[in-house]
N, CA and C of each residue as an Amber inpcrd file, in Angstrom:
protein
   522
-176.9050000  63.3580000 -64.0400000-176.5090000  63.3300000 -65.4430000
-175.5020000  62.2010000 -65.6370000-175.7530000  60.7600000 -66.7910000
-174.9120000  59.9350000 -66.3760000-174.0210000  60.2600000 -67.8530000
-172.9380000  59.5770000 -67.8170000-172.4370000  60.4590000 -68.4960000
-171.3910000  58.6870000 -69.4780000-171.6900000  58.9250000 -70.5930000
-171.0820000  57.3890000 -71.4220000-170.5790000  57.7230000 -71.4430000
-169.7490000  55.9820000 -71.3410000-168.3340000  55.6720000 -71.7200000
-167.8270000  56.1170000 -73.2110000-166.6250000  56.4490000 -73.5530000
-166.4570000  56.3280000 -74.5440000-166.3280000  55.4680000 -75.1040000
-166.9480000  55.1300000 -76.3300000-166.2870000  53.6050000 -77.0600000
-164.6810000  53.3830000 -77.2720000-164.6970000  52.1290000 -77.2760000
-162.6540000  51.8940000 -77.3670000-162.6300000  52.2810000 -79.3440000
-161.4270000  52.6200000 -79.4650000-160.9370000  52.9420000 -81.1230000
-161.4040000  51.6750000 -81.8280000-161.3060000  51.6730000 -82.6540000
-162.2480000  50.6850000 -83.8080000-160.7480000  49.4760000 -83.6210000
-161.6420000  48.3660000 -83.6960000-160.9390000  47.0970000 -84.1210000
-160.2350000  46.6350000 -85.0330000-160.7060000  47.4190000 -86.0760000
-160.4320000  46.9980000 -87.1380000-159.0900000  47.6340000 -87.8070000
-158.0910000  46.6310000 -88.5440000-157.2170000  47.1290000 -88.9920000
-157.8850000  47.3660000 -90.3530000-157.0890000  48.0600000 -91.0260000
-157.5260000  48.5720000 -92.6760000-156.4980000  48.2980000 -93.2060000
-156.3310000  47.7960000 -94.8560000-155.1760000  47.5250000 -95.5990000
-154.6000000  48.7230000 -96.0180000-153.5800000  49.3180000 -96.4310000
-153.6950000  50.4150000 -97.1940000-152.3330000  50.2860000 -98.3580000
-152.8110000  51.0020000 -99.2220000-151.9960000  50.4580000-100.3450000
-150.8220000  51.6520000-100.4040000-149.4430000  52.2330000-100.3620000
-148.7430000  52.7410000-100.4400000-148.1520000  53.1900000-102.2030000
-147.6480000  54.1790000-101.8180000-146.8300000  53.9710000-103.6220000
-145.1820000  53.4740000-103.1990000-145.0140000  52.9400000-104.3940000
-143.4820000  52.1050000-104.4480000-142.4900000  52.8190000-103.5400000
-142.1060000  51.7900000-102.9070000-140.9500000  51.9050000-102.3670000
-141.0980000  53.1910000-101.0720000-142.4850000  53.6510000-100.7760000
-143.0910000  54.4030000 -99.9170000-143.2710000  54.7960000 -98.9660000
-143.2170000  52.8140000 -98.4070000-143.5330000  52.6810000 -97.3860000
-143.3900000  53.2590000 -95.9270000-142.2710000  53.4950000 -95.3590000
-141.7970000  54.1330000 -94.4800000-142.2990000  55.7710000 -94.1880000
-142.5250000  56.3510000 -95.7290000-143.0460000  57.6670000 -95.5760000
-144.1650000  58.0020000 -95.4430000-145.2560000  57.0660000 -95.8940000
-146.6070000  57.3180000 -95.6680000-146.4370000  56.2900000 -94.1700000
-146.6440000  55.5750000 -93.9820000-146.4650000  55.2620000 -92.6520000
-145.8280000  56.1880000 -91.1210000-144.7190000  57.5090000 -91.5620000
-145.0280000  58.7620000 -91.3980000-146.1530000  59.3700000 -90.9180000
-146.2160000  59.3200000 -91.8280000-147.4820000  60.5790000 -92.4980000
-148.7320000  59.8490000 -91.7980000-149.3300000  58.8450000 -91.6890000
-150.3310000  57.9790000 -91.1910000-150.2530000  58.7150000 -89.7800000
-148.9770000  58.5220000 -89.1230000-148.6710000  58.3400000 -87.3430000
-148.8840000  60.0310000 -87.4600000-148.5020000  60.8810000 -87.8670000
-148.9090000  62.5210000 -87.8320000-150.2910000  62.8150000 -87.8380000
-150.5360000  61.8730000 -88.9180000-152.2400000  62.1690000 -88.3850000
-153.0920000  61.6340000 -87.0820000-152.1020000  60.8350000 -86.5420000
-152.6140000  60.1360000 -85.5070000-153.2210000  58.7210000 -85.5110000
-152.9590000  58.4910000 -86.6540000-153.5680000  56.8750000 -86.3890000
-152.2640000  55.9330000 -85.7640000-153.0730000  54.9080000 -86.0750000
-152.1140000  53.5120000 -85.8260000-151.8470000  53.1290000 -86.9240000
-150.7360000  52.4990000 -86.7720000-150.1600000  51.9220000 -88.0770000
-148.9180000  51.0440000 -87.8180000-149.0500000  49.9000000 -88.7050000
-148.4890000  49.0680000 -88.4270000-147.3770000  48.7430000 -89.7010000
-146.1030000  48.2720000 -89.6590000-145.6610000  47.9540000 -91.0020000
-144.8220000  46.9120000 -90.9880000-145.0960000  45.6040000 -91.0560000
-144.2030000  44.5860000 -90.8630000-143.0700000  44.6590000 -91.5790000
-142.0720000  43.9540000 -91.0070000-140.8590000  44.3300000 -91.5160000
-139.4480000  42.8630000 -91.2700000-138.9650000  42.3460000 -92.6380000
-138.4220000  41.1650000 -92.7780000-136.7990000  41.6620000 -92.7010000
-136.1220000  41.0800000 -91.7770000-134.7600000  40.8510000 -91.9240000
-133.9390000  40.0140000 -92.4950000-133.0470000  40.5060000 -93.4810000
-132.5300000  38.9660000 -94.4210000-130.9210000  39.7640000 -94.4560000
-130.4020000  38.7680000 -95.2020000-128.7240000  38.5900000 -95.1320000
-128.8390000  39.3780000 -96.6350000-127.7400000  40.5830000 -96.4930000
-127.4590000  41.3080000 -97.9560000-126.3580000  40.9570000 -98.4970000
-125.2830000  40.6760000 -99.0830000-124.2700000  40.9090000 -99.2120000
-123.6590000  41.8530000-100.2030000-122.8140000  42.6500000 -99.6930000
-122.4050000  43.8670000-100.0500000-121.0160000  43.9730000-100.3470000
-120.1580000  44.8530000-100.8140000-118.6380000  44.6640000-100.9870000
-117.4330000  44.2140000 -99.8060000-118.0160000  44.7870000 -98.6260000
-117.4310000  44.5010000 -97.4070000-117.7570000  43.4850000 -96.9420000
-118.6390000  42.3020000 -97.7210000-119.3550000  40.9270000 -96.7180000
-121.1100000  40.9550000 -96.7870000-121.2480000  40.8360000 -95.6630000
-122.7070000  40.1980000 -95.2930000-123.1230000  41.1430000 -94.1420000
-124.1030000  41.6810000 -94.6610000-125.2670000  42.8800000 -93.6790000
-126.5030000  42.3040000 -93.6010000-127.1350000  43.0260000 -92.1590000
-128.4330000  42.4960000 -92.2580000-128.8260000  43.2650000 -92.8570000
-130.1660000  43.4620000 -93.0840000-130.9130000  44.5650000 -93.8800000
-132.7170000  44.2150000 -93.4550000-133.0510000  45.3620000 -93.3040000
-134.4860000  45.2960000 -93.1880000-135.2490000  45.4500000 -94.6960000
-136.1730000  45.2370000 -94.3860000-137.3300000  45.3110000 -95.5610000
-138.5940000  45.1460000 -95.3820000-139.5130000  45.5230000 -96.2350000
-140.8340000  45.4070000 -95.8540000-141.5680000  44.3480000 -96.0090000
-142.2700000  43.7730000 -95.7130000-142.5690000  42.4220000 -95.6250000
-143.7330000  41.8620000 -96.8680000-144.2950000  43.2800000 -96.7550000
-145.5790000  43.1390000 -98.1600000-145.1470000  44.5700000 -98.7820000
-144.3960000  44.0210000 -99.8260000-143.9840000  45.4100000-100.2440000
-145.3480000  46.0910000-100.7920000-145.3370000  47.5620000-100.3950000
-146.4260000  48.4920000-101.1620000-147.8030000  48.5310000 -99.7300000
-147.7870000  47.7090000 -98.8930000-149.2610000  47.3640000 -98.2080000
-148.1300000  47.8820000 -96.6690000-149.5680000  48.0860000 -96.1940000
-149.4290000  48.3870000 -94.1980000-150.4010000  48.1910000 -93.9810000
-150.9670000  48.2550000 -92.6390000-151.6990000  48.1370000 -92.0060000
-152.0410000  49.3400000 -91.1120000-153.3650000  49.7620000 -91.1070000
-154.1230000  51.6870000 -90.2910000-155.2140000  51.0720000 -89.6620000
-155.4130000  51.7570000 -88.8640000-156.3230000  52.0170000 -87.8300000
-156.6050000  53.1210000 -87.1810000-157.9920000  53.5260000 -86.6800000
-158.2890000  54.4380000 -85.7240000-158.1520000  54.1250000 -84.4860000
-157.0480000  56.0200000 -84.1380000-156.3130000  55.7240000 -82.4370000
-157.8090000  56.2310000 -81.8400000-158.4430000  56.7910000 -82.2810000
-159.4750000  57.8070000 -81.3360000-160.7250000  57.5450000 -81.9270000
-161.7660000  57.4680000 -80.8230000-163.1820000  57.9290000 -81.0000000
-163.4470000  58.7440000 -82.3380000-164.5420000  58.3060000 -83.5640000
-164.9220000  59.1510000 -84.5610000-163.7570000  59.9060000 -84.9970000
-162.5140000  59.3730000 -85.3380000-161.4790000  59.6610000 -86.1370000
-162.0380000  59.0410000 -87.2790000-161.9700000  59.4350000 -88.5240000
-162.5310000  59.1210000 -89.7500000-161.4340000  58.3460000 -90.7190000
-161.6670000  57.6540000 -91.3220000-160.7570000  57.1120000 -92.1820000
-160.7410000  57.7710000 -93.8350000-161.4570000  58.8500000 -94.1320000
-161.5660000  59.5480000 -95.5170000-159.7980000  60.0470000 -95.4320000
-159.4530000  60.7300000 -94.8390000-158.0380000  61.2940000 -94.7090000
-157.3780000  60.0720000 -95.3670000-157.0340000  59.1810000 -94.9150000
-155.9380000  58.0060000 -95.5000000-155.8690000  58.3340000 -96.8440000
-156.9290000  57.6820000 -97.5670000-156.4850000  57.9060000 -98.9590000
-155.5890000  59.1000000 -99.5820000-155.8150000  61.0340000 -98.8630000
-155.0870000  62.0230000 -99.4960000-153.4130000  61.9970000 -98.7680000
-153.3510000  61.0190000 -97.6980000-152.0760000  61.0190000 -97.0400000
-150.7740000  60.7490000 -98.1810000-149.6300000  61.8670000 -97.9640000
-148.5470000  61.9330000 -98.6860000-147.8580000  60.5630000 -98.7400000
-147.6170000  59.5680000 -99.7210000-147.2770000  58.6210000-100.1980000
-148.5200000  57.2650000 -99.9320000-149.3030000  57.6490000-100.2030000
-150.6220000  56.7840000 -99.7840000-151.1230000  56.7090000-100.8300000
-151.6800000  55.3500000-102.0870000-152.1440000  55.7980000-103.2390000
-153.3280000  55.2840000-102.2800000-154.2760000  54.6090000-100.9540000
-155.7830000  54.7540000-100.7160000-155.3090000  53.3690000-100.1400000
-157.2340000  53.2410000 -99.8670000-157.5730000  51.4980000 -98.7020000
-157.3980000  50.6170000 -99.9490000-157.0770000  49.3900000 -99.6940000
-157.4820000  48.4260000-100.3850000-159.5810000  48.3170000-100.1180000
-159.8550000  48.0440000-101.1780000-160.9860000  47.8150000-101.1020000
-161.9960000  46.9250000-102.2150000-162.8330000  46.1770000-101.5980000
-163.6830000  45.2680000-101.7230000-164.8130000  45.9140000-102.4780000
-165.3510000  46.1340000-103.7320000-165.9870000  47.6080000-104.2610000
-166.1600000  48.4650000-103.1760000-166.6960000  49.3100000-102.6620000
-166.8760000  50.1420000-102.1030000-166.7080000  50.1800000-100.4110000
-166.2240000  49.0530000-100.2670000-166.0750000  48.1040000 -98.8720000
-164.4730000  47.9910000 -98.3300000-163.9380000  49.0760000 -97.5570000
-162.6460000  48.8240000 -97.3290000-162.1750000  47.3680000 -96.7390000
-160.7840000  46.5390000 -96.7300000-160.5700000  45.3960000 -96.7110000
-159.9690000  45.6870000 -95.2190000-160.5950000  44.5020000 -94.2220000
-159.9840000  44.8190000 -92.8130000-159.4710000  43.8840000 -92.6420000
-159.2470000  43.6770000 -91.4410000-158.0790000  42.5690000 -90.5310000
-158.5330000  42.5410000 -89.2570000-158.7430000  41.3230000 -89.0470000
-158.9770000  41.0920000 -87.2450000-157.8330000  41.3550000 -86.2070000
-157.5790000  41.6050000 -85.3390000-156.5850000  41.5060000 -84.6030000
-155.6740000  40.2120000 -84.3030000-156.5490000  39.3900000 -84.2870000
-155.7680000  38.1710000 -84.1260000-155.0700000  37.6130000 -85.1940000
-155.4420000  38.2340000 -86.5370000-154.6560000  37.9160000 -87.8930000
-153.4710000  38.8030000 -87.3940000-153.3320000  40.2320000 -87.1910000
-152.8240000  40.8390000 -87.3060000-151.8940000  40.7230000 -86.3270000
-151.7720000  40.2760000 -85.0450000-151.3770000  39.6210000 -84.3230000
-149.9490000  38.3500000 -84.7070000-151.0350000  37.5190000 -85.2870000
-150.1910000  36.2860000 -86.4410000-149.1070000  36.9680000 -87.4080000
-149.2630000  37.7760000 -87.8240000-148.5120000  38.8250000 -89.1160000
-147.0910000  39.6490000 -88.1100000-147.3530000  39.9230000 -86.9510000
-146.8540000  40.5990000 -85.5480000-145.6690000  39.4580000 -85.7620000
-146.5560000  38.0420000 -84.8520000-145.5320000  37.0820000 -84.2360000
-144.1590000  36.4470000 -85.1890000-144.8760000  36.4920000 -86.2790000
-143.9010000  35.8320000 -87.5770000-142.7230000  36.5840000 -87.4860000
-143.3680000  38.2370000 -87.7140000-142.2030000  39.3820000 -87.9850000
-141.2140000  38.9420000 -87.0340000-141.6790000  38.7380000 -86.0570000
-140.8150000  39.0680000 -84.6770000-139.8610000  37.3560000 -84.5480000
-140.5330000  36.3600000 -84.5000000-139.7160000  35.5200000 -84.9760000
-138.6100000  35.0270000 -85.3620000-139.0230000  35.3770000 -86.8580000
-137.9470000  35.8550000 -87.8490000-136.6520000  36.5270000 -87.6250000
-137.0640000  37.7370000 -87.3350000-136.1050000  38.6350000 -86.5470000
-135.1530000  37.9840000 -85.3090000-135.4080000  37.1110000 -84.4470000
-134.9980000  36.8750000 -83.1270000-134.1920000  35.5450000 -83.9270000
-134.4400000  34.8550000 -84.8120000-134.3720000  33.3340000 -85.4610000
-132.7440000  33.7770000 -85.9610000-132.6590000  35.1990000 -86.8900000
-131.6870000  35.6830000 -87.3700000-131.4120000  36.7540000 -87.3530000
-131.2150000  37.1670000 -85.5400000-129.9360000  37.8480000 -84.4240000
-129.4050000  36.7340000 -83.9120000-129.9290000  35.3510000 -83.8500000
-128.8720000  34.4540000 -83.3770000-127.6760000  34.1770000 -84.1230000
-127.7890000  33.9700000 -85.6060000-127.0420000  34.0130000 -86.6080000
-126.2390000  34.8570000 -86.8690000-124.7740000  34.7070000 -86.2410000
-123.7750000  35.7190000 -87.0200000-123.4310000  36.2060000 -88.3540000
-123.7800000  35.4200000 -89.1490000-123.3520000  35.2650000 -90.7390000
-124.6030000  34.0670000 -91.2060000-124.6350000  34.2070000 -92.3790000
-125.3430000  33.6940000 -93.0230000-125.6730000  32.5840000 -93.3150000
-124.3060000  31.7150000 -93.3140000-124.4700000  30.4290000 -93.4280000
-124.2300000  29.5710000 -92.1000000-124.6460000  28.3200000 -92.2200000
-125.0030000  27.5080000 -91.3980000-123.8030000  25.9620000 -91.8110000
-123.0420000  24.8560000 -90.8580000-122.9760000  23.9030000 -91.3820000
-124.0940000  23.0240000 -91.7740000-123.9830000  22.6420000 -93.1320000
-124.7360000  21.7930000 -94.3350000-125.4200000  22.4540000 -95.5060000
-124.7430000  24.1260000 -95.7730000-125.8720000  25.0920000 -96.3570000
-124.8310000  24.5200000 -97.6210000-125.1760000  24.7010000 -98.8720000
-124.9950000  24.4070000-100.2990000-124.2170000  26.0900000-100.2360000
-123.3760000  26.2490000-101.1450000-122.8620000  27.7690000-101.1950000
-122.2200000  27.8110000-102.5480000-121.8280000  28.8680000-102.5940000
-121.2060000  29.0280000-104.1530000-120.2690000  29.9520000-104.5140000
-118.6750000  29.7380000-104.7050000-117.8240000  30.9500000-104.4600000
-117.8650000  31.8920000-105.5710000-118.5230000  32.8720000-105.3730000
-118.4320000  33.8060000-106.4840000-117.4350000  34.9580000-106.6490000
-116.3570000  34.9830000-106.1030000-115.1360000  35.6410000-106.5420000
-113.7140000  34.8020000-106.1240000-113.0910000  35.2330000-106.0570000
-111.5080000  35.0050000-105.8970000-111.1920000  33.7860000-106.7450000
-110.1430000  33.0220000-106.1560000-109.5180000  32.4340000-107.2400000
-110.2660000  30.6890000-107.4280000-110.8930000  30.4020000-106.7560000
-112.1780000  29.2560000-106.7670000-113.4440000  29.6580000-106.8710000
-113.5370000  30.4800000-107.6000000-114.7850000  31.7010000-108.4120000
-115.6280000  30.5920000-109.3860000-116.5180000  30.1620000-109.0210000
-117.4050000  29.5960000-110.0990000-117.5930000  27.7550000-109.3190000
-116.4430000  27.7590000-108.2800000-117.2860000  26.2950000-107.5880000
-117.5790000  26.2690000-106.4540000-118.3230000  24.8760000-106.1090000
-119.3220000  25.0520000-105.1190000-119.2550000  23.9420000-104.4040000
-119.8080000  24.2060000-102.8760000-119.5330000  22.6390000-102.1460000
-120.0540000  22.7870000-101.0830000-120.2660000  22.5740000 -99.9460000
-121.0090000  22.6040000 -98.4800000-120.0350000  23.1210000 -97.4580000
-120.9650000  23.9670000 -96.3070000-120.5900000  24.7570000 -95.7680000
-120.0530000  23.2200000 -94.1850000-118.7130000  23.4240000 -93.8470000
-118.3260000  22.4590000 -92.8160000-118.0800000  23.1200000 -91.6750000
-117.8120000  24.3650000 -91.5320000-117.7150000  25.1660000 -90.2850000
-117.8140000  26.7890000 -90.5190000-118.1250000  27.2620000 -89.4250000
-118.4230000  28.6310000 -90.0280000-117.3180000  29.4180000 -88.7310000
-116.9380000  30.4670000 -88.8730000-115.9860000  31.4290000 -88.4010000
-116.4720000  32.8720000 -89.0230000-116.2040000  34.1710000 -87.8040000
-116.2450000  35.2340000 -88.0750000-115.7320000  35.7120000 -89.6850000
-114.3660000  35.3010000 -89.7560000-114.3290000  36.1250000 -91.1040000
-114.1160000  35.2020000 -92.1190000-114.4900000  33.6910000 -92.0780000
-114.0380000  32.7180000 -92.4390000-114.8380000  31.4730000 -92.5140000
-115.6510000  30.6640000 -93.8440000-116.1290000  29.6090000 -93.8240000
-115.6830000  28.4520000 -94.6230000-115.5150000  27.5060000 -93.9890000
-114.9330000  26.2960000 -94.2560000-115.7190000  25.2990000 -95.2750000
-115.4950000  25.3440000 -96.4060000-116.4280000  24.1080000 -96.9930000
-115.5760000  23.5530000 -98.0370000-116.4810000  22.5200000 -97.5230000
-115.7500000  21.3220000 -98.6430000-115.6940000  20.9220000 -99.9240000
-115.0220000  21.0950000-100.4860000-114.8580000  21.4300000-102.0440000
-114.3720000  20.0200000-102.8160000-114.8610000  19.8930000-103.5080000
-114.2170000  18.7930000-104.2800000-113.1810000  18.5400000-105.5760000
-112.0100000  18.7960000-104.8970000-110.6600000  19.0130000-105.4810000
-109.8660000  18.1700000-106.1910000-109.3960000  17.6430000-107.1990000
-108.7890000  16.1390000-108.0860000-109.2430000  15.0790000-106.9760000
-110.7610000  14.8040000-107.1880000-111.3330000  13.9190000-107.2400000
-111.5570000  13.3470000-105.6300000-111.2660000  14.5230000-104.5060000
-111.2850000  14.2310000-103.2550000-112.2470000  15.5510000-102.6480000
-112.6490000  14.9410000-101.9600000-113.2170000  16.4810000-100.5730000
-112.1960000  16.6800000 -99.9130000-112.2890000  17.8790000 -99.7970000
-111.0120000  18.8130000 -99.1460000-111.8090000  20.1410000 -98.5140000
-111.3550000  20.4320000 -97.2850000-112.0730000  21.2420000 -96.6780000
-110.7740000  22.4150000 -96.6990000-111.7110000  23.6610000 -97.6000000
-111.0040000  24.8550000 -98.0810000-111.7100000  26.3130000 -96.8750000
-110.9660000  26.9950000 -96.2550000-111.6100000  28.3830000 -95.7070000
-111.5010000  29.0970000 -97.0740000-112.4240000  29.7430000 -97.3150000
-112.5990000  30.9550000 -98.1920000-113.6470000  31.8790000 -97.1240000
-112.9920000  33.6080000 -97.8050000-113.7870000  34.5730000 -97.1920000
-114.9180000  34.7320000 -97.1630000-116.1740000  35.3960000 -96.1750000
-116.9400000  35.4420000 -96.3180000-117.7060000  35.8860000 -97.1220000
-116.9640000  36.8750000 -97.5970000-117.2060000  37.6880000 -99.0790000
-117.2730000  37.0720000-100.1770000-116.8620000  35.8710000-100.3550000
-116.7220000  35.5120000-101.3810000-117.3850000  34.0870000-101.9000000
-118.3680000  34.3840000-100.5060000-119.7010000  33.4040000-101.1440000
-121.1590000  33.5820000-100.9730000-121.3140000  32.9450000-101.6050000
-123.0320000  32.8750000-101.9870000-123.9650000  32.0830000-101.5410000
-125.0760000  32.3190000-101.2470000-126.0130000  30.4280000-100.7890000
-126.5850000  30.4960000-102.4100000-126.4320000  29.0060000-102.5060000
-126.6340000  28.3380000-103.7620000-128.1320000  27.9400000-103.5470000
């Protein structure tokens, strides 16, 4: 009695469309049912009352990426999944993804991410910035050195550049 292999889980990624701001919970809810699921995710500079945070976010807001973990796992379930408004789909033709796209969508995320954990703070020398509070509130000039709680830029003061520290808090990229 010879006895088949099982086939490997389907290749194919599936789009799936989330409801607002969702994401994280149907993506949940996806992994309970057992699929795969993927949800790219962008790191950027927030600034908040205390300074400058990183912050995550989703990269396509509203969209992820599903797949089948198992043999004849069905994809009808997705659509009733809790914060899931369904597949993206092509009329009647769900919208897939190759791996190697999906892959590409992977490497960027990750990138990104690694590009800015090197970055302590936000700005860089030569970034354009803009002081939006304290007492040089409303001008602007280039970033000349950067420091933990402290960036140096050069401001243009009765008719000279002058290199001013102002807090980190208290600027902006222009």
């Amino acid at each position: 009695m010879a006895v088949s292999p099982i086939p490997p889980p389907s290749i194919a990624w599936y789009v799936c469309l989330t409801k607002p701001r969702r994401e994280a919970f149907a993506v949940r809810k996806l992994e309970e049912q057992g699929y795969e699921v993927f949800l790219p995710l962008l790191t950027q500079w927030q600034k908040n009352k205390d300074g400058w945070t990183k912050k995550q976010q989703v990269m396509f807001p509203r969209y992820g990426f599903v797949r089948c973990s198992r043999p004849g796992q069905s994809i009808a379930p997705i659509r009733s999944t809790p914060g899931v408004t369904g597949l993206v789909t092509f009329g009647n033709v769900p919208a897939t993804l190759d791996e190697a796209t999906l892959a590409a969508i992977r490497s960027l995320a990750e990138h990104q991410a690694r590009a800015l954990d090197e970055k302590q703070l936000p700005f860089q020398a030569g970034d354009s910035v803009a002081i939006a509070d304290g007492p040089l509130k409303g001008m602007s000039g280039i970033v000349s050195a950067v420091a933990e709680e402290r960036v140096t830029v050069m401001l243009s003061l009765l008719g000279r550049e002058k290199p001013v520290a102002v807090p980190t808090g208290h600027l902006t990229l222009a």
